[in-house]
N, C-alpha and C positions, 0 to 999 in steps of 0.2 A: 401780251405775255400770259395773262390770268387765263386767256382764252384756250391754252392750250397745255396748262401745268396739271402737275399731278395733284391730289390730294395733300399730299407730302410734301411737296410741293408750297402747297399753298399757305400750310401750317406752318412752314418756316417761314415763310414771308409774312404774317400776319406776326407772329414772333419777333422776328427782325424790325419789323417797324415801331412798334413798341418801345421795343429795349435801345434804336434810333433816337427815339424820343428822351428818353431816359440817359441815354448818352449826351446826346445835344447838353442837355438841360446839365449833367456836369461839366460842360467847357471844354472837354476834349479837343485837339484838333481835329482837323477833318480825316488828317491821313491813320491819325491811330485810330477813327473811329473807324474806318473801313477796314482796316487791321482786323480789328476785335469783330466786327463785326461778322465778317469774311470767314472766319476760324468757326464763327457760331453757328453760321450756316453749313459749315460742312459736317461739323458735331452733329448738329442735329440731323442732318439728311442721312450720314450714317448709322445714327441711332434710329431712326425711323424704318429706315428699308432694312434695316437688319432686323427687325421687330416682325418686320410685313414680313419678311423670307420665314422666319422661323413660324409666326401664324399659318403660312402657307403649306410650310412643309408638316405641320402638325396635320392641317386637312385632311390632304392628302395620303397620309396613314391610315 
């Protein structure tokens, strides 16, 4: 999977595994941690490509 992600990608998974950890470690279940975690991942993947689109379009000008 690493083999073929994006940058953005990968930032959020290196994110995610962390904040996993940090999860675990308060007791959470497993299914609200995939919840929570699930939601953080698309936050961020949206915050990120929207970042990159707007760096780009700036370029581009």
């Amino acid at each position: 999977m690493r083999d073929h992600a994006t940058l953005e990608q990968l930032l959020v998974l290196a994110n995610l595994e962390n904040m996993n950890a940090d999860i675990i470690h308060m007791e959470l279940p497993q299914s609200d941690r995939t919840k929570r975690l699930y939601a953080i991942a698309i936050r961020q993947m949206q915050t990120l490509t929207a970042r990159t689109a707007k760096q780009l379009d700036g370029r581009l000008e």
